[in-house]
N, C-alpha and C positions, 0 to 999 in steps of 0.2 A: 202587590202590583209593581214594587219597583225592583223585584227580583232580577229582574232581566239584563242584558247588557246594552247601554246606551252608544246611539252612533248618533247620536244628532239632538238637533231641535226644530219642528215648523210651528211658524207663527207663534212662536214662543212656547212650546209645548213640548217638554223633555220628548223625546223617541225611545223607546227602548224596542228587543229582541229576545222574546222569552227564549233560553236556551233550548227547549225543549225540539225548537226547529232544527239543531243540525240534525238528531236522529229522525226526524221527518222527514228534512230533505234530502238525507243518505238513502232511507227505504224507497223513497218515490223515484231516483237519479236511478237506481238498481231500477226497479219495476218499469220505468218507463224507458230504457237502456233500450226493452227486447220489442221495440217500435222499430229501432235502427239498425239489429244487429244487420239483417238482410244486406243492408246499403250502403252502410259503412260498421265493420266490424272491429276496426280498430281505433273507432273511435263512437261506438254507440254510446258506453256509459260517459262523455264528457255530453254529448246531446241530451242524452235523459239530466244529466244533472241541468244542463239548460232549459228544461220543460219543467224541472222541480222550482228552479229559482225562480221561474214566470210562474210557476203556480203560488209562491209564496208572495212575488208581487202584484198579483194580482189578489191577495186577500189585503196585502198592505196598504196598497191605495184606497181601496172599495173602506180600510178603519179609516185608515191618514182624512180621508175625505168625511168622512162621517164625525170625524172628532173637529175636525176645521169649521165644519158647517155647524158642530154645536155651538162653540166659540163664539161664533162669527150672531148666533143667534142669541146672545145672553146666557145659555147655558155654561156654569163653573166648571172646570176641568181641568187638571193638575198635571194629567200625565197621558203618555200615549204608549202602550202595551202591546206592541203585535204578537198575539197568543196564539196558538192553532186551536187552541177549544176555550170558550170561554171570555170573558167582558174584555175587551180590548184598550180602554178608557178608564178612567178613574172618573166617575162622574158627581161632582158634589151636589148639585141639583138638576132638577128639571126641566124641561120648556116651560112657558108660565101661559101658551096660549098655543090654538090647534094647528097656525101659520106656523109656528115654529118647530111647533111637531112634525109637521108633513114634510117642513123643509129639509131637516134634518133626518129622517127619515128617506126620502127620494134620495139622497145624496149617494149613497152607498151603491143602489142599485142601478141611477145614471152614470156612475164610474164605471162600475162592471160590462153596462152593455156599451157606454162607450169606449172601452178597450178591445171587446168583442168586436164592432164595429173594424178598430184599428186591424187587429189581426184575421177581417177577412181580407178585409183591403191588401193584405200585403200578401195574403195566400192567391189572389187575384193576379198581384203585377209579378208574384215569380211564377205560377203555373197557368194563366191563365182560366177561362171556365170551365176544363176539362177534369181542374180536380171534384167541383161539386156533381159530376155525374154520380150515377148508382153502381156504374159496374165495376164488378168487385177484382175485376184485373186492373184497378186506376193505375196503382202504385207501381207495378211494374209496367205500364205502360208509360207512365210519365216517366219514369227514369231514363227507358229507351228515347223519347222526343227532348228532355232538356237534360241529362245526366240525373246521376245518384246526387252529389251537392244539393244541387236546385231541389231535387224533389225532399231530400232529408227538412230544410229549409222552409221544405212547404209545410212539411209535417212537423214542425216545431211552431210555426204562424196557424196550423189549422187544428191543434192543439191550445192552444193560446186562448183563440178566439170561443174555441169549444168550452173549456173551461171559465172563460166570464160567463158566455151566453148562460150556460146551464147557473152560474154565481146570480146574475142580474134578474134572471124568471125565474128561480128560487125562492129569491129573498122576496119576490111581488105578492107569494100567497099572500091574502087577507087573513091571517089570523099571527097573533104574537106566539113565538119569538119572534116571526120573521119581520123585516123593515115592511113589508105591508099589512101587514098588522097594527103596525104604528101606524102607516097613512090611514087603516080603517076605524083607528082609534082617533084621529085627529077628523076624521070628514065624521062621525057618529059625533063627536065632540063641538063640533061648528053646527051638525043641526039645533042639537038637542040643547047646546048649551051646558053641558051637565060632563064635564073630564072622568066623574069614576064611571058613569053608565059607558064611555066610551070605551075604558080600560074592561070594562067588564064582557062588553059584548066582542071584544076579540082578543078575551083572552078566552073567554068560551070557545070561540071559533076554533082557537090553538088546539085546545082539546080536543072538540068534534075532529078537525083534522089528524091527532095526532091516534085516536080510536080508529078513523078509517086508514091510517099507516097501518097499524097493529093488525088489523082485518085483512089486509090485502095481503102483507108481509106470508100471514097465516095459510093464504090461501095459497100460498105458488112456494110454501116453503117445502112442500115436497116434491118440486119438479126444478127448485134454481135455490142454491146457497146465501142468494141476494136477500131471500125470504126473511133468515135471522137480520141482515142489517137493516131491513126494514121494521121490522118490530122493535129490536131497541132504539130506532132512529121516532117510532111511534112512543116510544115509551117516555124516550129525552123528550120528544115536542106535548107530551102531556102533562108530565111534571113540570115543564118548564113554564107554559099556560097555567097552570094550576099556582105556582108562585107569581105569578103577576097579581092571580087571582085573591091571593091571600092579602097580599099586600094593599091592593086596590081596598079589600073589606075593610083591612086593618088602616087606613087611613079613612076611610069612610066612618069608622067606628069612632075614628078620634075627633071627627066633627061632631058627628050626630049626639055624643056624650057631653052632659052637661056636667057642671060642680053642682048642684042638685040631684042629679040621679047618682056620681058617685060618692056625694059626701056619707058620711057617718053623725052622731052626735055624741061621739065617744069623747066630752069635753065634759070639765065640771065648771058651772057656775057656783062663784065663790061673793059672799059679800064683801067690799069693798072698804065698810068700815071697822071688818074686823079687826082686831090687834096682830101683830107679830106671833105672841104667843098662843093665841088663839087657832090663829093658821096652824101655826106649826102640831101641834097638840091636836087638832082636830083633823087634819088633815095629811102633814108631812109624817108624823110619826105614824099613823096609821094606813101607809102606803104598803107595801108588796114592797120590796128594795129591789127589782128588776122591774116595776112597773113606771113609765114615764109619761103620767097623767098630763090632762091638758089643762091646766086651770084659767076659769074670764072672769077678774074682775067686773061686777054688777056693782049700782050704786043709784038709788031711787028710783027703781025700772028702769035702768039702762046700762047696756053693755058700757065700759070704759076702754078696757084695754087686755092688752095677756098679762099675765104673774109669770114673772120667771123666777120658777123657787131656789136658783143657784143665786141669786143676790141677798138673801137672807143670809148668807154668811159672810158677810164685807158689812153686815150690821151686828153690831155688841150686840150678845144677848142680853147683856142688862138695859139692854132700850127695848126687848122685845113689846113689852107689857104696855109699853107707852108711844111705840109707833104703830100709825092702821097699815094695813095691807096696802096701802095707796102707793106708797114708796117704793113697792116691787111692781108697781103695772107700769108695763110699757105701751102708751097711746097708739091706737089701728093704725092713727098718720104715721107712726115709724116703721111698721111692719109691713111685709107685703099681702094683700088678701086677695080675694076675687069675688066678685058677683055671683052671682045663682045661674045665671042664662053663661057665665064663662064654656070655654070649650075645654075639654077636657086634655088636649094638646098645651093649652096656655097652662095648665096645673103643672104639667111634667118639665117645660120647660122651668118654670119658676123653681121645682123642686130641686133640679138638676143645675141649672145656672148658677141659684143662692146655694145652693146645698141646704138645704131645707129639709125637716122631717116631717114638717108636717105644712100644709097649708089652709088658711083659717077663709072660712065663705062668710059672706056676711049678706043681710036681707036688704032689702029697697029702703029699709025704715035704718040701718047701721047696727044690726044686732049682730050677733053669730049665731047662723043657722046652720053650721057643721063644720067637721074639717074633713081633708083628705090627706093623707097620707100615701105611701108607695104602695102599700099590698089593698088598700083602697081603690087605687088607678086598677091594678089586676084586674079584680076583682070586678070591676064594673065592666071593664074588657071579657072576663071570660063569659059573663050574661050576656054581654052582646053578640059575641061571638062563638059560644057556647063551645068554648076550650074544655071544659071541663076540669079547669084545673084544683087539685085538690085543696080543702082546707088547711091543711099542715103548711103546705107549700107558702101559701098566701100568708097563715100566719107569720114563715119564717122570714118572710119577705119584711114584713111591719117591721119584724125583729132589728133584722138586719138593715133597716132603714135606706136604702138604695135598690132600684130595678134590676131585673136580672140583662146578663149583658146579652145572651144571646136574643133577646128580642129586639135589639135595638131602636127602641121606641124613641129613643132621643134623637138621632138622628133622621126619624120620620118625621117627627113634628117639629123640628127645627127646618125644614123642609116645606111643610105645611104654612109653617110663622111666614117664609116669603113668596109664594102665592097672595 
């Protein structure tokens, strides 16, 4: 995101300019040239470059305001990226409520159509109502009544406005990506009370919409070339729906998962007043040497605490015989645990925070009734969400004791944590 070249800063928000846009606004300054040639020919292409630069400010504002209004709303943001494709913002969280959603959302699209507004206004005071007739001699007629200038002038103002209008009732469809898809998701959100049914019902939308792009594209793509950009324009707005979609689930999953459904009982309970050598002889020496058991001190029906068997060697072995197992338990009060009704986001955060391998559940009563580990959290993920992910996978995951990066669960649920 922070590729780009910086000219500024609003409201204390780096600016940047992804490079990508001189060759954008080189190809649009050419294309839009042969608007002017008629009228003025020796100077069309510095006008098309004047209708690329308004076309470029006009996306810049429509972000600039969409990232000011998230600010302005509580939402974290680091940076401001004006991209020609793609997240303009660096956004570290959320809205935390539908007012802020909708607000932040409308923002974009009441820029747009109030620049629209601006540039009929000015198409207005330089040619008056003649230029919105239908007849298609306007342009040569108006040049005869106010000159070539004037009318070039019009045609950069009615270009202008052309291009919000079409930016500000674009971005209003009700279904995500678009910014009304976010107001549909924040007014489903204010009924129902319920944030993923609202994320879900327009990102559905995204999709239905983006299936009747693909449909239509299909149907007029053998009589207009428009046809193909309309199918991939269906295909981006379904995939794109479709990852909301994922995400919306995949936070949804990370509620509705307990440390009960994902734990394991992959632990041994050990007695407490066994000896040193006893431990070791019955249990350390007959380990797997790649295997990295969980051992709980027990001690008259009840849990005490963990064994950590790497403290067994800062004790002489000639005390083994004679010291119990008590000296290596580390009491639950020092370690971190979680309840059984915990959320299964509160596990990954702990994991990932402590750097943890594993995390220890414990019952209403203070027993341990499982633990969880990293390929544990998967693994409760893929049943929920029926990933299918293989068993190799998951196991290499335990192995490797940390999540894989490209899901970046941690950042979800750290997300989740402030909500």
């Amino acid at each position: 995101m922070r590729g780009g070249i910086r000219i500024g800063s609003i409201s204390g928000l780096p600016l940047y300019i992804d490079s990508s846009w001189f060759l954008v606004l080189g190809v649009l300054a050419v294309f839009m040239s042969g608007a002017y040639i008629k009228l003025s020919p020796s100077f069309s292409f510095v006008y098309g470059a004047i209708t690329a630069v308004l076309f470029f400010l006009s996306i810049a504002l429509n972000k600039i305001a969409h990232a000011v209004m998230s600010k302005g709303q509580g939402v974290e943001i680091n940076a401001i990226n004006i991209q020609f494709m793609g997240r303009s913002s660096t956004v570290e969280r959320e809205a935390k409520d539908p007012f802020s959603v909708f607000s932040v959302a409308i923002s974009g699209p009441f820029v747009s159509l109030g620049l629209s507004a601006i540039g009929f206004t000015a198409v207005w005071l330089i040619s008056g109502d003649f230029i919105f007739s239908n007849n298609p001699q306007t342009v040569e007629i108006l040049s005869k009544s106010i000159g070539n200038i004037r009318t070039v002038w019009t045609i950069v103002a009615l270009n202008f406005a052309q291009i919000n209008l079409i930016f500000g009732m674009f971005s209003l469809i009700p279904a995500l990506p678009f910014e009304g898809g976010q107001i549909l998701k924040a007014a489903i959100w204010k009924l129902t009370g319920d944030r993923f049914t609202g994320i879900r019902l327009a990102a559905r939308s995204g999709q239905v919409f983006g299936i009747l792009t693909m449909i239509f594209g299909g149907l007029i793509l053998t009589s207009s070339f428009s046809g193909i950009f309309l199918i991939f324009l269906g295909w981006f707005l379904f995939g794109n729906a479709g990852g909301y979609l994922y995400l919306n689930n995949l936070q949804q999953a990370l509620i509705d998962i307990s440390a009960e459904t994902a734990m394991t009982r992959d632990f041994r309970l050990v007695d407490a007043d066994l000896s040193l050598r006893e431990f070791a002889d019955k249990f350390l020496l007959m380990e797997d040497k790649n295997a990295n058991p969980i051992y709980i001190a027990s001690l008259n029906g009840r849990d005490r605490g963990l064994i950590d068997p790497e403290e067994i060697r800062k004790i002489n072995s000639h005390e083994w015989q004679s010291q119990s197992l008590q000296a290596l338990v580390k009491p639950f009060e020092e370690i971190d645990t979680v309840d059984l009704k915990a959320q299964i986001s509160i596990v990954i955060n702990l994991l990932e925070q402590k750097q943890l391998r594993y995390v220890i559940v414990r019952s209403p009563v203070g027993s341990v009734a499982g633990v969880i580990d990293h390929g544990d959290v998967i693994k409760a993920l893929d049943s929920k969400l029926s990933w299918r992910i293989p068993s190799e996978y998951i196991k290499q995951i335990k192995a490797d004791g940390k999540l894989p990066a490209n899901f970046q669960l941690v950042e979800i649920c750290e997300q989740l944590t402030e909500k």
